[in-house]
C-alpha positions as a printed NumPy array, in Angstrom:
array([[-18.333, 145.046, 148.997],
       [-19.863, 141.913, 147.14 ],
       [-23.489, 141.   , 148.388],
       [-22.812, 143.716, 151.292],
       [-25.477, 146.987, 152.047],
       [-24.507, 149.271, 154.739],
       [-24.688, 152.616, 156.113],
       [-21.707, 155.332, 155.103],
       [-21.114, 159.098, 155.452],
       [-19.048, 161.173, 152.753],
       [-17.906, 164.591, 153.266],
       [-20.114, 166.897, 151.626],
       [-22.307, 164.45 , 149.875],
       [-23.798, 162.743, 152.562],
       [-23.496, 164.065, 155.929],
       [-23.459, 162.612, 158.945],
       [-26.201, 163.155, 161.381],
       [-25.594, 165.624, 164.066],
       [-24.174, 164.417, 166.991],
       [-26.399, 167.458, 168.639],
       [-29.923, 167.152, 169.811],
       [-31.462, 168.716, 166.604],
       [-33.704, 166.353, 165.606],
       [-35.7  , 168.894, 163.241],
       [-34.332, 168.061, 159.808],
       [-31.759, 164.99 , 160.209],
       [-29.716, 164.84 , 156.944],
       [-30.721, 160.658, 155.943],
       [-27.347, 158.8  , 156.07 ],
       [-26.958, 157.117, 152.572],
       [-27.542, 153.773, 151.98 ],
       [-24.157, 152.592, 149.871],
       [-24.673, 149.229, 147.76 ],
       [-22.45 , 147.407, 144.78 ],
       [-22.773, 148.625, 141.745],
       [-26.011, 148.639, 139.829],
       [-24.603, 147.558, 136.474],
       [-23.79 , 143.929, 137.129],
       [-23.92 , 142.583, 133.453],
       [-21.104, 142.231, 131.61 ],
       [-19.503, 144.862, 129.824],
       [-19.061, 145.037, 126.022],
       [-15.28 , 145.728, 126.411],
       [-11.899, 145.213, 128.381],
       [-11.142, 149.233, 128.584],
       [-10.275, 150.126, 131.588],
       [-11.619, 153.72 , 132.898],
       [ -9.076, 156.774, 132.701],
       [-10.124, 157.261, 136.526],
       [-11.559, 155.647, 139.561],
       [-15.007, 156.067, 139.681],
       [-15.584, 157.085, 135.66 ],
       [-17.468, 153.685, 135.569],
       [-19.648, 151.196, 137.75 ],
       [-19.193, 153.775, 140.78 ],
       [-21.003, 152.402, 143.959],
       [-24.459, 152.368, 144.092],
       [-26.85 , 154.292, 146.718],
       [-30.298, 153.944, 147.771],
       [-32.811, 156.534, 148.865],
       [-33.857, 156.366, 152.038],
       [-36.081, 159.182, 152.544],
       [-39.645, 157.827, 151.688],
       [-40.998, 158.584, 148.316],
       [-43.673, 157.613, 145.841],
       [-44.179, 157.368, 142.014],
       [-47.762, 158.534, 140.368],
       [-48.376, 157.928, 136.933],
       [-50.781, 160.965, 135.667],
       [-51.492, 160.008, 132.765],
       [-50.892, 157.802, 129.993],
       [-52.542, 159.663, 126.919],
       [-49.753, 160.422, 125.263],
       [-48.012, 159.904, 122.447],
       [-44.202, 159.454, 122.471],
       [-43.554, 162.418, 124.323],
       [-39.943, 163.594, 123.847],
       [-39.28 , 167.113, 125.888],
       [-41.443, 168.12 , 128.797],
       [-40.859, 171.687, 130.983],
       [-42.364, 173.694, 133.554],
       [-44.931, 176.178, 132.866],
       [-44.745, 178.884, 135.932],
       [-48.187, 177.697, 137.367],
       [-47.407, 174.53 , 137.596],
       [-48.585, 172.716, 134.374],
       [-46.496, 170.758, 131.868],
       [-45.531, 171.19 , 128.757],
       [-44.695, 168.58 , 126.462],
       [-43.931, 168.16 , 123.177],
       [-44.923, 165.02 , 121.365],
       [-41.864, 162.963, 118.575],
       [-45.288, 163.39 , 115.726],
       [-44.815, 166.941, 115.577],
       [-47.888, 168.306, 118.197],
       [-46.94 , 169.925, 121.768],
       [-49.579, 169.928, 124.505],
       [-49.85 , 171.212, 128.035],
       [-50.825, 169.138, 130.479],
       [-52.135, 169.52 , 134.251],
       [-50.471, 167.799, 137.024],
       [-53.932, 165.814, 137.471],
       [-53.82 , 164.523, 133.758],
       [-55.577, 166.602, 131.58 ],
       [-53.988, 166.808, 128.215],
       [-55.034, 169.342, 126.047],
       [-55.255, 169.355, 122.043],
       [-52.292, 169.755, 119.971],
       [-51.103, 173.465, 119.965],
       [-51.579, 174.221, 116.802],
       [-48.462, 176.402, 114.515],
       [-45.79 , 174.519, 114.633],
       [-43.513, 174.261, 111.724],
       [-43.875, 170.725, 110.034],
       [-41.276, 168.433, 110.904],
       [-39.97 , 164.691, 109.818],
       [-40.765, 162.236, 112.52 ],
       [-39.078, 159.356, 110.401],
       [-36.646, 157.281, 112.361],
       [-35.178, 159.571, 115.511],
       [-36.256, 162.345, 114.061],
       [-39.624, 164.498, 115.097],
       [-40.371, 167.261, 117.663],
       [-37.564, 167.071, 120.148],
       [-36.682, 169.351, 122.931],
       [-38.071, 172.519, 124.3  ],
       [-37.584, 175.322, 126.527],
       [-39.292, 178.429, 127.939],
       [-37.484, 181.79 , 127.473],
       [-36.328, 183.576, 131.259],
       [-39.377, 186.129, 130.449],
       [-41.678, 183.813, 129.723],
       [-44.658, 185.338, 132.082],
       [-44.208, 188.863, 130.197],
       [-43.175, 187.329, 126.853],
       [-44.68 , 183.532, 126.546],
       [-41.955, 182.859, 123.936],
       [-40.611, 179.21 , 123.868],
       [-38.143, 177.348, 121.692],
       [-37.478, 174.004, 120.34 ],
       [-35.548, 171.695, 118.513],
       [-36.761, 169.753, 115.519],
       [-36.063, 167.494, 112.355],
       [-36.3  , 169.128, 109.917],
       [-37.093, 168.043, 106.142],
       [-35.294, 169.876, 103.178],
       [-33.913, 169.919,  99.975],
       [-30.916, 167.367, 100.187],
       [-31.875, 165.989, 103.042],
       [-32.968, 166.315, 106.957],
       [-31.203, 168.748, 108.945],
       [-31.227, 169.368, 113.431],
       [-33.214, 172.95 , 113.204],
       [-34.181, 175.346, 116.207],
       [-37.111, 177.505, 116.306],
       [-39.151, 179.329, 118.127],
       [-42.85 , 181.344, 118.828],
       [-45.286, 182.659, 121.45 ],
       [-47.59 , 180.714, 122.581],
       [-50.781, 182.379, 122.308],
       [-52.998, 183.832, 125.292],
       [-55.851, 180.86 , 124.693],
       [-52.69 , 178.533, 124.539],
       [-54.279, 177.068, 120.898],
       [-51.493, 177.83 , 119.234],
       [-47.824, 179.405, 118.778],
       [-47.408, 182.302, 116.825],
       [-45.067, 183.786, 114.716],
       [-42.749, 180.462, 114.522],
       [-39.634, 180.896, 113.148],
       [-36.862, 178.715, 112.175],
       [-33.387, 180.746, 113.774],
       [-30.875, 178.311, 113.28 ],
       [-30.04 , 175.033, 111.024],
       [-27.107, 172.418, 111.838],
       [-25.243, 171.664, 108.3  ],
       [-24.727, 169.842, 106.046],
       [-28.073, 168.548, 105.548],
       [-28.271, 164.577, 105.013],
       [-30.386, 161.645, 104.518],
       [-30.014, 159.953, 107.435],
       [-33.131, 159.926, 109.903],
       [-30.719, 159.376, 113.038],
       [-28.57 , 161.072, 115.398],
       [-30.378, 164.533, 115.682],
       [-29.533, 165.692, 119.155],
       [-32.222, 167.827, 119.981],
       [-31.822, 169.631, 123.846],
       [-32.188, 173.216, 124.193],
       [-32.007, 175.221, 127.173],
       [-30.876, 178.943, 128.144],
       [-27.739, 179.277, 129.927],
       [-26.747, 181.467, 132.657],
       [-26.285, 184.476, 130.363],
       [-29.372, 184.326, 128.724],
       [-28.251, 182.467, 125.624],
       [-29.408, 179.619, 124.018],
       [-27.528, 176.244, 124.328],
       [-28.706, 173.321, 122.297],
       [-27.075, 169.97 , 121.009],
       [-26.562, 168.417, 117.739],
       [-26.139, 164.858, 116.846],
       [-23.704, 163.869, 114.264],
       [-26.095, 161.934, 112.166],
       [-24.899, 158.389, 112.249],
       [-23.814, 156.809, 108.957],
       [-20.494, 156.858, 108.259],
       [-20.176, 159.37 , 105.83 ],
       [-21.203, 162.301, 108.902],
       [-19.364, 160.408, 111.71 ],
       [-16.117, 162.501, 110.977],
       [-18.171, 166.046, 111.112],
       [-18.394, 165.232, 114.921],
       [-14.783, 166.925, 114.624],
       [-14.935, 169.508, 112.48 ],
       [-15.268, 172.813, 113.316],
       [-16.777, 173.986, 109.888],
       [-19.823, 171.556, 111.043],
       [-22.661, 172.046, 112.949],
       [-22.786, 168.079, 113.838],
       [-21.905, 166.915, 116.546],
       [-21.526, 170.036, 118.328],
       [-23.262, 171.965, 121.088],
       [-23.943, 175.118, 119.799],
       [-24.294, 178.598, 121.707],
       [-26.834, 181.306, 120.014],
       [-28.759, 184.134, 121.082],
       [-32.82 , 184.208, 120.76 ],
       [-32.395, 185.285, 117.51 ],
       [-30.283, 182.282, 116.382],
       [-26.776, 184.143, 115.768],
       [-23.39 , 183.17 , 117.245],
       [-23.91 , 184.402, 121.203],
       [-21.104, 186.919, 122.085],
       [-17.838, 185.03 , 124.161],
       [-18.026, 182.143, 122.373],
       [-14.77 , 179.857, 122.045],
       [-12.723, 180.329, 119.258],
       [-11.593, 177.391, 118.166],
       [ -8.666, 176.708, 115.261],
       [ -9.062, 175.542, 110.717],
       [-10.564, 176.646, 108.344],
       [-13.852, 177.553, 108.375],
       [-14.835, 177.508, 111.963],
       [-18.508, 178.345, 112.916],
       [-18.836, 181.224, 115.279],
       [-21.599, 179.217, 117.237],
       [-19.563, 176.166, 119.011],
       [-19.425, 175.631, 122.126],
       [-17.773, 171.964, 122.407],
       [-17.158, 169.425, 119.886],
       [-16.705, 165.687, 119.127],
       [-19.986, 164.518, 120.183],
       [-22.384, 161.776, 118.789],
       [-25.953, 161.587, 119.852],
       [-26.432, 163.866, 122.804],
       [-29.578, 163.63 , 124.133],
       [-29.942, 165.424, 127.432],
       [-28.78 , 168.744, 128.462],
       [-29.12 , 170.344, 131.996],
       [-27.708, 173.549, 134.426],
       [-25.191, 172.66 , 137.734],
       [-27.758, 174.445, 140.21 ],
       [-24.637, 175.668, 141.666],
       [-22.339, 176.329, 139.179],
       [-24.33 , 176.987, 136.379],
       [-22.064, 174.608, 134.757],
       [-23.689, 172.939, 132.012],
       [-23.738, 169.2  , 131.897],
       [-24.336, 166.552, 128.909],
       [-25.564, 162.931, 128.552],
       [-24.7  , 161.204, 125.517],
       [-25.275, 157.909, 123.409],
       [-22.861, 155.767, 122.96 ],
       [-22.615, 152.868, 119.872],
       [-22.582, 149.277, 121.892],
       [-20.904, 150.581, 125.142],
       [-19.541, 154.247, 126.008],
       [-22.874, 156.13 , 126.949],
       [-21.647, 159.333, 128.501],
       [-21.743, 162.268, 130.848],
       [-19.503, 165.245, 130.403],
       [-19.285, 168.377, 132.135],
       [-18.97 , 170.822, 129.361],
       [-15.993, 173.14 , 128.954],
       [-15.879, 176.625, 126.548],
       [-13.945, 175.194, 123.395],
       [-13.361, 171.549, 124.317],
       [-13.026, 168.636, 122.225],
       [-14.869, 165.482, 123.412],
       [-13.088, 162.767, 121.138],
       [-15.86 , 161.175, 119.041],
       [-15.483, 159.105, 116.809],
       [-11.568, 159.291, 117.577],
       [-11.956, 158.077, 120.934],
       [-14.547, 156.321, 122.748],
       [-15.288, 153.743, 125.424],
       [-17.467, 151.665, 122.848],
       [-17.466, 149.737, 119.899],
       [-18.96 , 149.145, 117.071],
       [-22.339, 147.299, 117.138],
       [-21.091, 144.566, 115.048],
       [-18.378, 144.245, 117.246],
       [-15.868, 145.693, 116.135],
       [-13.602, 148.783, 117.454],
       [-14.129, 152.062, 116.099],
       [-11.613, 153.884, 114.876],
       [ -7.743, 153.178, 116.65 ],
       [ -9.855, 151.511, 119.44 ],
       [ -8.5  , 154.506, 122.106],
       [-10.566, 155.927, 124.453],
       [ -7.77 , 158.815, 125.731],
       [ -5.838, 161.298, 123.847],
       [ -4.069, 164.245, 124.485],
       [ -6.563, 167.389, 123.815],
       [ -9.602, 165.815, 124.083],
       [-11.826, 165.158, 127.138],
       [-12.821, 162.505, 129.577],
       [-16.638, 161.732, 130.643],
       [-17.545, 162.64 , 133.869],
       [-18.861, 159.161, 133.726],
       [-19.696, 156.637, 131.371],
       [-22.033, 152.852, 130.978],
       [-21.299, 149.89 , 129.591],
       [-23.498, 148.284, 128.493],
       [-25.63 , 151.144, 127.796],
       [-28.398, 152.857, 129.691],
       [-29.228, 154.945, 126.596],
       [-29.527, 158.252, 128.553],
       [-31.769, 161.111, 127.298],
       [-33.071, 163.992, 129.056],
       [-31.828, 165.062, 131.947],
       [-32.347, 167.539, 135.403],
       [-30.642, 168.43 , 138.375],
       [-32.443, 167.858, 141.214],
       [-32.888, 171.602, 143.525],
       [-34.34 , 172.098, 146.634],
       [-34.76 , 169.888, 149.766],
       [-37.831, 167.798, 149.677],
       [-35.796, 165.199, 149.334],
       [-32.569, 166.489, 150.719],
       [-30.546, 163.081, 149.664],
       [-31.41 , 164.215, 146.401],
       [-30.016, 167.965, 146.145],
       [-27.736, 168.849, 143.322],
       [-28.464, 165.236, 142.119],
       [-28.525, 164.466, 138.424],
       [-31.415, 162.734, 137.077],
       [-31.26 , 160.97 , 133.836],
       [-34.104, 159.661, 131.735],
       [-32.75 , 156.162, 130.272],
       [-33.924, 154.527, 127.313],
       [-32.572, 150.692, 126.358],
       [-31.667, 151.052, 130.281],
       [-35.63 , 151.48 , 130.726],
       [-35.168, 153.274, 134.414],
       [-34.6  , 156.587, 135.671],
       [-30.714, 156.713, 137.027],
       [-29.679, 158.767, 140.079],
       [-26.022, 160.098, 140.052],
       [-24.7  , 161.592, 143.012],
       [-21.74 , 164.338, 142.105],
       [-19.037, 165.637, 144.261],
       [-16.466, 168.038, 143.397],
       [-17.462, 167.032, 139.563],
       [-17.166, 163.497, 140.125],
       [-19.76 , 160.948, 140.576],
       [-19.876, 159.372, 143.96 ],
       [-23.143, 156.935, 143.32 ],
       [-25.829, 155.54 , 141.452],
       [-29.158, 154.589, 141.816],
       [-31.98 , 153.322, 139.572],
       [-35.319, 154.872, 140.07 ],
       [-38.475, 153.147, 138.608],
       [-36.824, 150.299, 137.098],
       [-40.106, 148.216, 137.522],
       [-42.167, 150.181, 135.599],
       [-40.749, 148.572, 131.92 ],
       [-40.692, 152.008, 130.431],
       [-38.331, 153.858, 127.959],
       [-37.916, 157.34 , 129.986],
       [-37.332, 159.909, 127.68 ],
       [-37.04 , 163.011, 129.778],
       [-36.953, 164.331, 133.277],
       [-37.815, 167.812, 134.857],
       [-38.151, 169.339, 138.183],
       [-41.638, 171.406, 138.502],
       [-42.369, 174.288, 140.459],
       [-43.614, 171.929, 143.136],
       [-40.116, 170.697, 143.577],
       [-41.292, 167.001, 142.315],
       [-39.6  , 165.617, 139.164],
       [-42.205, 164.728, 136.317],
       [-40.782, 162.387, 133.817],
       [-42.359, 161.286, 130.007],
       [-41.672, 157.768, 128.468],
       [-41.818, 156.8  , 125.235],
       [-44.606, 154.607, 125.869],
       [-46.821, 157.777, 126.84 ],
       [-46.417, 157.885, 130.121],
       [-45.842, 161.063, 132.776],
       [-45.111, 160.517, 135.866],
       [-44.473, 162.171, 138.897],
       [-42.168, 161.188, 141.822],
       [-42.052, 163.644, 144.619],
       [-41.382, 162.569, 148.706],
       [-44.665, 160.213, 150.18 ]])
């Protein structure tokens, strides 16, 4: 396929144009390319599967445009939907605004629980609760300075009628042990298809947290599953030793950063940091174990392998897909509806070191291509959402919010 572009139809991803005379609404035939990661890779591990890694890449065909709306921000970390249309954000300082989709930012909301912005740490992500129009709660993950240490805390509080502030806040749920480390927070919440909250932990970083990642009397490293209140949500995995917290989901995870709903499944799906290779997405399972630090498609950043140097053993899960080098993924969406119809049931990934916003294209749970979206814009993409326009609106780190919706 070296140095090669052409046309290519896959069954049920991209379909091939009828050979009827409907000419209304042609499905676009997908443009297949090489892969988009052509540097070299960190390592000499070789994928558990075809197409875990480097998978072919596609282009978008259907016309479409990128608008920058504004650039007042101030490294924005978690942007949603409001239902009319505007956007809110919240900001890594410790503020959350709502902005219009023609740029207006308004003034920090004001009640927010104080939080440590040192390092990784600040305001992370957010979400709206399901009866948001009747109840105008919303939730949100923070760092969170206490005694001992900084902890990956969830809270949440109603945004008041003028919109000036959110009231009530409460903290409902803390990751432990506390530690000093500034890194590795996690920080996505959204609400699954039952209603419960879903949110995801980082394992903190240094050494001495790493091997919490794996267990199961730890809230590092985890995605946890809670109710609105912050307790353990009912059918929750039960997983096996001493001590295990009632709220896990999945464990043996590192920094996850983005979190987002199948449109069709409901499945939820993960992207994760990796150390110098390994960056991940997994498809997460009820009570499943995905392997970090024990295995891994990356090393050490000095080099050097981490742990045994595996990256398969029995009992614990493959990515989806992974990057090496690294794309540093963040926030993530899946793409719904048909404005762009190339793009439905897509995955969207912010990407950080990577500084683009990838496309993945998933069949059957697999990834079938990649693109890279906005790669000329030099900026660290933080976060991606679909509004109730249908166009995705993305925040960089740079203060940046765009939105890229069909010319």
């Amino acid at each position: 396929m070296k140095n090669i572009i052409f046309l290519i139809s896959l069954s049920g991803f991209f379909t091939v144009l009828s050979c009827s005379n409907d000419k209304k609404n042609p499905t676009p035939i997908a443009i297949i390319t090489d892969p988009v990661e052509t540097n070299t890779p960190n390592t000499a591990y070789s994928p558990a599967f075809s197409g875990q890694t480097r998978i072919s890449g596609i282009k978008t065909k259907t016309s479409y445009e990128s608008v920058v709306i504004t650039t007042n921000l101030t490294n924005p970390w978690g942007i949603k939907s409001l239902p009319d249309g505007r956007l809110l954000i919240t900001e890594k300082a410790g503020q959350m605004r709502i902005v219009t989709t023609t740029g207006i930012v308004s003034s920090p909301i004001t009640g927010i629980p104080a939080v440590n912005s040192g390092g990784q740490g600040g305001l992370l992500g957010l979400c709206l609760d399901p009866d948001f129009t009747s109840n105008r709660m919303i939730y949100w993950v923070f760092a969170e300075a206490t005694t001992g240490g900084n902890n990956t805390a969830v809270a949440k509080g109603k945004l008041s009628t003028d919109e000036k502030t959110i009231e009530g806040a409460t903290v409902i749920y803390r990751a432990k042990p506390v530690n000093s480390s500034t890194l590795h927070y996690g920080g996505r919440i959204l609400f699954d298809t039952t209603g419960n909250l879903v949110v995801s932990t980082g394992e903190r970083s240094v050494i001495e947290t790493r091997p919490l990642a794996q267990s199961v009397s730890s809230g590092l490293g985890k995605v946890i599953r809670i109710t609105k209140d912050g307790q353990p949500a009912s059918g929750n995995p039960t997983f096996s030793g001493v001590g295990t917290l009632p709220e896990l989901f999945s464990i043996g995870h590192r920094n996850p950063q983005g979190l987002a709903l199948h449109p069709v499944t409901g499945e939820i799906w993960l992207s994760e940091h990796g150390p110098r290779g390994g960056d991940e997405i997994n498809r997460l399972l009820a009570g499943a174990n995905y392997g970090w630090p024990t295995i891994t498609y990356g090393i050490e950043y000095s080099g050097t392998k981490i742990g045994a140097g595996i990256q398969q053993q029995t009992g614990m899960e493959q990515p989806v897909y992974y990057w090496d080098p690294v794309v540093s993924p963040s926030g993530m969406t899946f793409y719904k509806g048909n404005r762009i119809a190339e793009w439905e049931n897509n995955l969207f990934i912010g990407a950080l070191s990577g500084m683009h916003i990838v496309r993945l294209a998933i069949e059957n749970n697999k990834v079938v291509g990649e693109e890279r979206l906005l790669a000329s814009e030099n900026q660290r993409f933080r976060d991606v959402t679909q509004g109730t326009d249908g166009a995705l609106y993305a925040i960089t780190d740079q203060g940046r919010l765009y939105k890229i919706d069909k010319k």
